[in-house]
VOMI-214166 format. One record per atom (N, C-alpha, C, O): residue number from 0; atom name; x negated, y negated, z negated. Coordinates in nm, 4 decimals, decimal comma. Atoms other than C-alpha are relative to their C-alpha. Layout:
BEGIN
<node i="NUM" at="CA" u="X" v="Y" w="Z"/>
...
END
This chain:
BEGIN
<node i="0" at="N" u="-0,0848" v="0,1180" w="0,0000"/>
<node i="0" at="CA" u="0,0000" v="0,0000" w="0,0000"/>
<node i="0" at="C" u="-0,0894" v="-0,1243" w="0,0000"/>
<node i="0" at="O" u="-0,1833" v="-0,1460" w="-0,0765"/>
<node i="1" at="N" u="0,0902" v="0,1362" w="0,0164"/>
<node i="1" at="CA" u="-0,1311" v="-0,3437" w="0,0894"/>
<node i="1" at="C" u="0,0419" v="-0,1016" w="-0,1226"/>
<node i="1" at="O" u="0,1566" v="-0,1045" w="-0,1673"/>
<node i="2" at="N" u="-0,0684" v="0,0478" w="0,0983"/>
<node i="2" at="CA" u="-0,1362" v="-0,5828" w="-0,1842"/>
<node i="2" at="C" u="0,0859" v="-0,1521" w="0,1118"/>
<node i="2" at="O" u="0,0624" v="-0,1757" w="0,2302"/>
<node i="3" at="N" u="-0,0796" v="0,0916" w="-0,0495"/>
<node i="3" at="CA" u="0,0978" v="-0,8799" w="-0,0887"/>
<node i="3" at="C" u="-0,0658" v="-0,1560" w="-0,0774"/>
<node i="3" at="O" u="-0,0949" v="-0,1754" w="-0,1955"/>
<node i="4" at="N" u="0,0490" v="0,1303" w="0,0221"/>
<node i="4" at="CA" u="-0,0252" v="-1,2643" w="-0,0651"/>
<node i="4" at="C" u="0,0848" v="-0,0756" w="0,0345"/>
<node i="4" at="O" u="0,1768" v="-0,0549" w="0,1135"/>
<node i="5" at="N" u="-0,0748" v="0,0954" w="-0,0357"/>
<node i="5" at="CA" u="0,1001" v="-1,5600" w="-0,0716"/>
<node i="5" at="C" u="-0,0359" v="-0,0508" w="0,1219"/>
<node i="5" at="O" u="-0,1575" v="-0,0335" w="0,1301"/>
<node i="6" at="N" u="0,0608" v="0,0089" w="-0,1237"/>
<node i="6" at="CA" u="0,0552" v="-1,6880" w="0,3008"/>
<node i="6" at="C" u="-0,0443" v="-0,1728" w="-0,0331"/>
<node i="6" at="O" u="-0,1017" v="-0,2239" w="0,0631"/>
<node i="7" at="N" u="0,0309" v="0,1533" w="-0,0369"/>
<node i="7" at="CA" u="-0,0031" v="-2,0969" w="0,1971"/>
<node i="7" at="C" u="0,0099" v="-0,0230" w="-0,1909"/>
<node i="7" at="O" u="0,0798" v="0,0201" w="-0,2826"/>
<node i="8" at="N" u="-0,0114" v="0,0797" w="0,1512"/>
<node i="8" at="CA" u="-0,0598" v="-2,2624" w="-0,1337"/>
<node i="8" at="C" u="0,1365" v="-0,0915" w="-0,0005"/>
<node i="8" at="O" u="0,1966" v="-0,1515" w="0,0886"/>
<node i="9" at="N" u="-0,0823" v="0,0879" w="-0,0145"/>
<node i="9" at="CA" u="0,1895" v="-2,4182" w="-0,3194"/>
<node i="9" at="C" u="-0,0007" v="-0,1662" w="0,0237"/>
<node i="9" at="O" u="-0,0495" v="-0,2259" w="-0,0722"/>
<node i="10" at="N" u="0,0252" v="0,1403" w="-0,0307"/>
<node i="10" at="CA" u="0,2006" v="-2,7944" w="-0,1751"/>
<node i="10" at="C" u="0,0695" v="-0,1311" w="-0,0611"/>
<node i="10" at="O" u="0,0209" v="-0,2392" w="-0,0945"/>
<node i="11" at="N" u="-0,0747" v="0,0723" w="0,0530"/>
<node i="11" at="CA" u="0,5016" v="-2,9394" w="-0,2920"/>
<node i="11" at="C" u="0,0098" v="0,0058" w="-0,1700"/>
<node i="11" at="O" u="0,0151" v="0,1177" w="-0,2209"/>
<node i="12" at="N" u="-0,0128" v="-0,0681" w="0,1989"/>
<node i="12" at="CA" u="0,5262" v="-2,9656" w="-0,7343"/>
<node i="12" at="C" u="0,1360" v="-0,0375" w="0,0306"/>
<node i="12" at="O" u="0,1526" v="-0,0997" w="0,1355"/>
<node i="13" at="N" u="-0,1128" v="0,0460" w="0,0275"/>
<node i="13" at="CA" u="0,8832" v="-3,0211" w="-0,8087"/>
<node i="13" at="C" u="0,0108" v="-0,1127" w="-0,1227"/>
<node i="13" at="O" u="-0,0913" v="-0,1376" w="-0,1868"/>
<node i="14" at="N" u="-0,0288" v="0,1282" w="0,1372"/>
<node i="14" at="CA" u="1,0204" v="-3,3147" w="-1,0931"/>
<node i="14" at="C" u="-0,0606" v="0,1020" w="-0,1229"/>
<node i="14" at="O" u="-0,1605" v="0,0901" w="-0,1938"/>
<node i="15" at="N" u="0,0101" v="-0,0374" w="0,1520"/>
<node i="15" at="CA" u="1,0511" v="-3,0737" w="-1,3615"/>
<node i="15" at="C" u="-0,1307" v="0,1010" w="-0,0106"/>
<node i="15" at="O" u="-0,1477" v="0,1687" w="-0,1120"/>
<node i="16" at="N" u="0,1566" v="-0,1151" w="-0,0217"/>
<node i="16" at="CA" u="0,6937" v="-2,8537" w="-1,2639"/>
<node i="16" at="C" u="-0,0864" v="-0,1449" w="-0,0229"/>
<node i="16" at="O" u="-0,2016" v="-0,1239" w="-0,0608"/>
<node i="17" at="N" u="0,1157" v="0,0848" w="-0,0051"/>
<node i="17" at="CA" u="0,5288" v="-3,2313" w="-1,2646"/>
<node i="17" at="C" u="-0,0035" v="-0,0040" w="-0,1601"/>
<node i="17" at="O" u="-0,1074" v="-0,0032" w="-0,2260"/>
<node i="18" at="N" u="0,0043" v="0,0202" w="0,1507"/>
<node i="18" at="CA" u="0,6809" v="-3,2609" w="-1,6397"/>
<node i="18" at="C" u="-0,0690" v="0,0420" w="-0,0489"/>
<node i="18" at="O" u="-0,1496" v="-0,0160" w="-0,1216"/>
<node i="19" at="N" u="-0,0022" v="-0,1285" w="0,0964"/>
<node i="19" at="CA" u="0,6203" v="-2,9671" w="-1,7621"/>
<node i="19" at="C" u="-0,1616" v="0,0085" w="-0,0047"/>
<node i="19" at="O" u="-0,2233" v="0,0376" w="-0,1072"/>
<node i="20" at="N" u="0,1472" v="0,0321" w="0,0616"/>
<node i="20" at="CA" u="0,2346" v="-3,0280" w="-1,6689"/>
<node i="20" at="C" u="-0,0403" v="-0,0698" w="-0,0465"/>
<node i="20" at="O" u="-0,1489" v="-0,0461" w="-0,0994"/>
<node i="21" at="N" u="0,0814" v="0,1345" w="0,0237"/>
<node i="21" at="CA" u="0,1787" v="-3,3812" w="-1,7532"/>
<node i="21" at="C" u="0,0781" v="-0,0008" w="-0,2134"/>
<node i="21" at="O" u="0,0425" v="-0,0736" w="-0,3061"/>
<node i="22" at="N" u="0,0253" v="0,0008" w="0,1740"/>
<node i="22" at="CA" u="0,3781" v="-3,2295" w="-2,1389"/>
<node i="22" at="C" u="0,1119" v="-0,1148" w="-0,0412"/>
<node i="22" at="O" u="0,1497" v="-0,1173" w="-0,1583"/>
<node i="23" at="N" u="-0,0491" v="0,0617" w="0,0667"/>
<node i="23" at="CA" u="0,6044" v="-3,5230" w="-2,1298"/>
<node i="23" at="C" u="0,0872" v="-0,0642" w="0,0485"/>
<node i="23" at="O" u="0,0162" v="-0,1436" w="0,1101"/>
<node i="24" at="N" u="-0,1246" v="0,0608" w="-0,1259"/>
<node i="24" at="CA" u="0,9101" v="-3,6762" w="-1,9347"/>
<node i="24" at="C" u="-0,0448" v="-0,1250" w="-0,0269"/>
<node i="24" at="O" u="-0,0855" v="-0,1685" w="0,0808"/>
<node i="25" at="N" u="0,0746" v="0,1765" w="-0,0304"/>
<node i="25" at="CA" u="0,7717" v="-4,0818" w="-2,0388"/>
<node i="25" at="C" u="-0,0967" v="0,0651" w="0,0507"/>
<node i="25" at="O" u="-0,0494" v="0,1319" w="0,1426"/>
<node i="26" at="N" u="0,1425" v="-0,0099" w="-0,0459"/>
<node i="26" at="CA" u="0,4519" v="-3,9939" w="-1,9489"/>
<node i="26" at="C" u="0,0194" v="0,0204" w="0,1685"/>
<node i="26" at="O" u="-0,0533" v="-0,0452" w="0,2431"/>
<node i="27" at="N" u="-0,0451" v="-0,0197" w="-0,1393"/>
<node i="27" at="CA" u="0,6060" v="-3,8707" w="-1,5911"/>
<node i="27" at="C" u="0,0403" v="-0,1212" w="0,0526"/>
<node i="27" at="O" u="-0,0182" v="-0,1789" w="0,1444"/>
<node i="28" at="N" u="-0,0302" v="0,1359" w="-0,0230"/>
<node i="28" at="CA" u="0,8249" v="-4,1867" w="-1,6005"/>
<node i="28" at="C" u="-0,0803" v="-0,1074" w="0,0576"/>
<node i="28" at="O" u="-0,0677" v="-0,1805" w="0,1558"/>
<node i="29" at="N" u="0,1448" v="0,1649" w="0,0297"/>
<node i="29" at="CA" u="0,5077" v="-4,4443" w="-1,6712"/>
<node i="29" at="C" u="-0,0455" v="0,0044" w="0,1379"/>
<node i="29" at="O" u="-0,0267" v="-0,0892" w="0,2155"/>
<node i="30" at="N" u="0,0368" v="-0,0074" w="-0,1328"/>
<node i="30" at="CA" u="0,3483" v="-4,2932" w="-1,3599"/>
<node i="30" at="C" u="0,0088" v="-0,0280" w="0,1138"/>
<node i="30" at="O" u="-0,0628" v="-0,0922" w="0,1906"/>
<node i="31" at="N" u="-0,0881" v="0,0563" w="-0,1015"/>
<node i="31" at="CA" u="0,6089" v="-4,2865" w="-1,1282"/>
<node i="31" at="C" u="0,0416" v="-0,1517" w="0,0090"/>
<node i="31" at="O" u="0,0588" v="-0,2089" w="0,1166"/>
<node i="32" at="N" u="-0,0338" v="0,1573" w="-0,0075"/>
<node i="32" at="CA" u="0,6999" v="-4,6597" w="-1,2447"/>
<node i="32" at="C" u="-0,1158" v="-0,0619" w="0,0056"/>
<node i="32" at="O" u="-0,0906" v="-0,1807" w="0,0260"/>
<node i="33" at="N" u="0,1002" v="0,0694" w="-0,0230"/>
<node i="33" at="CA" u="0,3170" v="-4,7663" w="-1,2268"/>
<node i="33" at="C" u="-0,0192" v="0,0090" w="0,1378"/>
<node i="33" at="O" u="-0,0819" v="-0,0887" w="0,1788"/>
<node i="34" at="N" u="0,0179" v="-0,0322" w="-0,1347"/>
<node i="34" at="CA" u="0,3154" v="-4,6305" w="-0,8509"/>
<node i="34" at="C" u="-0,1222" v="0,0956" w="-0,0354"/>
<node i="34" at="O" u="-0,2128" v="0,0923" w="0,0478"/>
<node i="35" at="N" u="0,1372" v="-0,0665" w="-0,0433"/>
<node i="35" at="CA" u="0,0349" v="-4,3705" w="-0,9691"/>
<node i="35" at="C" u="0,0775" v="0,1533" w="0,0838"/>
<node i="35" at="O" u="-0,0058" v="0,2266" w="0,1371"/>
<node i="36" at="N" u="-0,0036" v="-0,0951" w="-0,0551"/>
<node i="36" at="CA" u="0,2797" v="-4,0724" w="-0,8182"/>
<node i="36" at="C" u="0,1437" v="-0,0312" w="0,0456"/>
<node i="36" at="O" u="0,2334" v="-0,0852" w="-0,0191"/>
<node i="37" at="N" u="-0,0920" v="0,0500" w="-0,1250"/>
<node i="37" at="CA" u="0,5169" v="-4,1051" w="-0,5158"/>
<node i="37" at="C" u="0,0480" v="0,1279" w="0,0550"/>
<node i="37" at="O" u="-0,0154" v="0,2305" w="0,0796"/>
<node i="38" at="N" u="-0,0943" v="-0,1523" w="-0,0270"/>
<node i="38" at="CA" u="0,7777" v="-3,8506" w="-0,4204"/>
<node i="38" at="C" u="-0,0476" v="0,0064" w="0,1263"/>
<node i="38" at="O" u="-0,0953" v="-0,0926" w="0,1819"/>
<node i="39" at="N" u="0,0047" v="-0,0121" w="-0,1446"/>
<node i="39" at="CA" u="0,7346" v="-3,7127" w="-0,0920"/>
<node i="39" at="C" u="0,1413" v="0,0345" w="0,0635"/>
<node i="39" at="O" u="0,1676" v="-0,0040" w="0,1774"/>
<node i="40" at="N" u="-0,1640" v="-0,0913" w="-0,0253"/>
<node i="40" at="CA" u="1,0865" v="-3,5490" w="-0,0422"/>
<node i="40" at="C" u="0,0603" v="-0,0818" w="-0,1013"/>
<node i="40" at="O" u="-0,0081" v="-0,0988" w="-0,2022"/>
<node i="41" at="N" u="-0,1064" v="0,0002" w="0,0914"/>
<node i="41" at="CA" u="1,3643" v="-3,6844" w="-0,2303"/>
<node i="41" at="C" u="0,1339" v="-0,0233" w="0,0834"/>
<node i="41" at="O" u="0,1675" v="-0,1144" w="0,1590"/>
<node i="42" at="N" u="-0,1412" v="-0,0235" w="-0,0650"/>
<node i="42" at="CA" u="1,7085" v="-3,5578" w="-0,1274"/>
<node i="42" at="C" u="0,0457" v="0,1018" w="-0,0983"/>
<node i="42" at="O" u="-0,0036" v="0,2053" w="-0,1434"/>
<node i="43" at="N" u="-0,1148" v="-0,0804" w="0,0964"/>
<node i="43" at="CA" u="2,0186" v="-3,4630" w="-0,3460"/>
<node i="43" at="C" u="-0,0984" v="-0,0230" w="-0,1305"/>
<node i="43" at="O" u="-0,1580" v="-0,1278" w="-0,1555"/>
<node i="44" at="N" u="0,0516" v="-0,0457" w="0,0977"/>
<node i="44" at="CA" u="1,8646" v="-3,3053" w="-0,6604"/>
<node i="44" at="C" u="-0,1650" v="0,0266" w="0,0184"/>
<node i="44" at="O" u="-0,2464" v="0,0211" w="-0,0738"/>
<node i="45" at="N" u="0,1550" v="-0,0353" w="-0,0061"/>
<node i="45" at="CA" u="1,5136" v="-3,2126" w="-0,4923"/>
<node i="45" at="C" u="-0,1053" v="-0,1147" w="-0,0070"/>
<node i="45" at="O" u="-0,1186" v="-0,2095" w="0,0704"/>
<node i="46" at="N" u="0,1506" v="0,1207" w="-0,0616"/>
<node i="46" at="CA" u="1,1973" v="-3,4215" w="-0,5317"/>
<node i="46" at="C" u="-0,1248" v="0,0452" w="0,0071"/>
<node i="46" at="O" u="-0,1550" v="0,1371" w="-0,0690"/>
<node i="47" at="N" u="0,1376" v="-0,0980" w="0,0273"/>
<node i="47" at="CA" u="0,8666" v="-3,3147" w="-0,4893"/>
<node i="47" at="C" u="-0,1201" v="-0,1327" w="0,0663"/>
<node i="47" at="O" u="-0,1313" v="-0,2320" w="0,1381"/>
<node i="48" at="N" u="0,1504" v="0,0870" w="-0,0025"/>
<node i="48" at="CA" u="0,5266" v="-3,4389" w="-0,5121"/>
<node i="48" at="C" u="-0,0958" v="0,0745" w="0,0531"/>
<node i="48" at="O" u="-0,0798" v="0,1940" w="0,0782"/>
<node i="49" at="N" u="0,1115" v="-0,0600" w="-0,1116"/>
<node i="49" at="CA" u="0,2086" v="-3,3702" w="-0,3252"/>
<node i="49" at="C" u="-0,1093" v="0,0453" w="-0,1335"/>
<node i="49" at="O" u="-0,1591" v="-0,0270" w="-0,2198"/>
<node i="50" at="N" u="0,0898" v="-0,0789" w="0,0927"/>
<node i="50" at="CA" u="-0,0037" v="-3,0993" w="-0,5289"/>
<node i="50" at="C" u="-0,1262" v="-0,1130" w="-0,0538"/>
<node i="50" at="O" u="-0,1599" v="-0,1537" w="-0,1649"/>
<node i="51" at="N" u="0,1330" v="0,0672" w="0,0104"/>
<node i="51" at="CA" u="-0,3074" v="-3,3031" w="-0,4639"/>
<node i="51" at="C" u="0,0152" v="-0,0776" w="-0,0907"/>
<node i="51" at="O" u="-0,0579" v="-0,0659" w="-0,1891"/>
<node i="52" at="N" u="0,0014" v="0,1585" w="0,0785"/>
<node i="52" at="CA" u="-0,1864" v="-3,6506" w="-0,6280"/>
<node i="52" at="C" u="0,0648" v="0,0353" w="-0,1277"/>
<node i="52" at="O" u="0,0547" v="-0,0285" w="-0,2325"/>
<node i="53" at="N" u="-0,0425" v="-0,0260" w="0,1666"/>
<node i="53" at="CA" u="-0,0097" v="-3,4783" w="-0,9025"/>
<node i="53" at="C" u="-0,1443" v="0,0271" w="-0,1339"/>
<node i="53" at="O" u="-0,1511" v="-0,0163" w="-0,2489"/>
<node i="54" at="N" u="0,1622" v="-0,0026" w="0,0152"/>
<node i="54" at="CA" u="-0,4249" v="-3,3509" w="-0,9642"/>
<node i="54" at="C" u="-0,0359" v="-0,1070" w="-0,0592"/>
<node i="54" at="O" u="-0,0752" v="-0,1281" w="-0,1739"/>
<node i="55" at="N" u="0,0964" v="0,1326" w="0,0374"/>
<node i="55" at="CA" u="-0,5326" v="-3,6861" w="-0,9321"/>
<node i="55" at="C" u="0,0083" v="-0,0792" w="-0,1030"/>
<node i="55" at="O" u="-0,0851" v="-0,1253" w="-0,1687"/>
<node i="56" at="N" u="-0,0355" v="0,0213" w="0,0733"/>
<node i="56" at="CA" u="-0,3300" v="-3,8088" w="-1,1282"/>
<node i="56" at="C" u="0,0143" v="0,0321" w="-0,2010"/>
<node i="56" at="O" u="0,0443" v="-0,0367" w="-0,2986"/>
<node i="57" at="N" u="0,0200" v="-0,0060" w="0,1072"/>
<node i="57" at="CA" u="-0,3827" v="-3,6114" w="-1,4086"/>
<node i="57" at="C" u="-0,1833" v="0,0210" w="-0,0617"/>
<node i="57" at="O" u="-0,2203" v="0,0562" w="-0,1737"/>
<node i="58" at="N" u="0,1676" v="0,0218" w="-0,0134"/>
<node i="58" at="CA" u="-0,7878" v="-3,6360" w="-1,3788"/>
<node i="58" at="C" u="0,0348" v="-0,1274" w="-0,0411"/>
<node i="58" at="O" u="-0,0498" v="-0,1536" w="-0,1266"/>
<node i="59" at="N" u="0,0298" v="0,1277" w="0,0211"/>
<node i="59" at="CA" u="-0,7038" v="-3,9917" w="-1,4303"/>
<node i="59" at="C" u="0,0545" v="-0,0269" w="-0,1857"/>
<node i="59" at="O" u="0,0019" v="-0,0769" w="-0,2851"/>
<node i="60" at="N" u="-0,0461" v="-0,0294" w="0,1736"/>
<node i="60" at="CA" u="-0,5095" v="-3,9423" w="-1,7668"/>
<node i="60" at="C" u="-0,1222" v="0,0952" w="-0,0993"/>
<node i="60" at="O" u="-0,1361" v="0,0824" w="-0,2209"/>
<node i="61" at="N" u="0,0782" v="-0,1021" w="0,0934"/>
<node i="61" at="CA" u="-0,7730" v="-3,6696" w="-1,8883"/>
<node i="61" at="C" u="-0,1196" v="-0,1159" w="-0,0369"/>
<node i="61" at="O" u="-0,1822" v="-0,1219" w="-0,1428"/>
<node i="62" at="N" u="0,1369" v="0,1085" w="-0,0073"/>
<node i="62" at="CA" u="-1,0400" v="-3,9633" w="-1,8274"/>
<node i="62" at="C" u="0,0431" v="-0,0970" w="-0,0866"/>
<node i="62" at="O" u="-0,0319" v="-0,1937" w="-0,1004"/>
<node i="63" at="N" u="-0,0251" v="0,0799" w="0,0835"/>
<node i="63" at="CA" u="-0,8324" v="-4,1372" w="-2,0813"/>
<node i="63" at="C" u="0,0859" v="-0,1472" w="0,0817"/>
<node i="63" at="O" u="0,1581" v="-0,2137" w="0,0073"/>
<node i="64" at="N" u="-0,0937" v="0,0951" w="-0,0475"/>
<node i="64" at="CA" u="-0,6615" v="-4,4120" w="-1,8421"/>
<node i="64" at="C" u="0,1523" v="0,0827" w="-0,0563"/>
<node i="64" at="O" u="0,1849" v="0,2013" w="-0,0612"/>
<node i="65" at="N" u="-0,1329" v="-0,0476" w="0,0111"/>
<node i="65" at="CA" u="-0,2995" v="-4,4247" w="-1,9509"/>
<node i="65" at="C" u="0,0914" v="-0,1397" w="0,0675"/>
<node i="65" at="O" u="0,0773" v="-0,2609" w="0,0516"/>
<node i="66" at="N" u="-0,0708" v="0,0807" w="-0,0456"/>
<node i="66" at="CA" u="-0,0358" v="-4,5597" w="-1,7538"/>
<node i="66" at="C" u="0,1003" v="-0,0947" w="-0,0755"/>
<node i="66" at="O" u="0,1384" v="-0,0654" w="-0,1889"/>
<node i="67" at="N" u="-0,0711" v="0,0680" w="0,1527"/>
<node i="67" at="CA" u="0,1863" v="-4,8593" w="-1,9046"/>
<node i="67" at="C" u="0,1119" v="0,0317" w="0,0083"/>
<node i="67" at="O" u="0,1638" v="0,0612" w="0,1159"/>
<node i="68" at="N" u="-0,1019" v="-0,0616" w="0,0664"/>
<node i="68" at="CA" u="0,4681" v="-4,7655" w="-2,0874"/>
<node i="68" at="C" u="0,1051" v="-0,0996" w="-0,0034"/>
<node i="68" at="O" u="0,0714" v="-0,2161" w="-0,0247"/>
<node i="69" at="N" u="-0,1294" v="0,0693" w="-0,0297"/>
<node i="69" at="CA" u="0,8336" v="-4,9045" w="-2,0420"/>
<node i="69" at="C" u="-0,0049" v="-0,0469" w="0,1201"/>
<node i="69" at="O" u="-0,0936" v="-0,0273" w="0,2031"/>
<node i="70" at="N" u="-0,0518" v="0,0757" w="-0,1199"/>
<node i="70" at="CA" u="1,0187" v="-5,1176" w="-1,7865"/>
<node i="70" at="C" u="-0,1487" v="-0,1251" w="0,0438"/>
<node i="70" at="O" u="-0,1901" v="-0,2231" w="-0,0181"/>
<node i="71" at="N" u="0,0833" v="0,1422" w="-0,0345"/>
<node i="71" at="CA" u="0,7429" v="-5,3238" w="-1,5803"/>
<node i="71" at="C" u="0,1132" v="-0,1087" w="0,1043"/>
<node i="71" at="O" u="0,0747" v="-0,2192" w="0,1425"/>
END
């Protein structure tokens, strides 16, 4: 039996897969309202973000930048 692969990485994260890594629905918020992460898709209920910038994005938080918090 062959083993079975995935044929493509996943590309798209979804809303609640960006949460669930970044640990914190503000913290998702701050981002999205600073412009550090930009939907690519959003239709109906779906939104999704680009693997890469969800990355970058959190390389930039680990480095201690934090995005600002509340309504700008």
């Amino acid at each position: 039996m062959t083993p079975i692969h995935d044929p493509l990485p996943r590309l798209g994260i979804r809303r609640r897969d960006v949460i669930a890594t970044f640990g914190s629905r503000s913290l998702y918020e701050d981002c999205v309202r600073a412009g550090w992460l930009r939907p690519l898709v959003r239709r109906g209920r779906l939104t999704l973000f680009d693997a890469s910038d969800v990355e970058k994005v959190w390389m930039r938080i680990k480095k201690g930048e934090v995005p600002p918090h509340g309504e700008t």
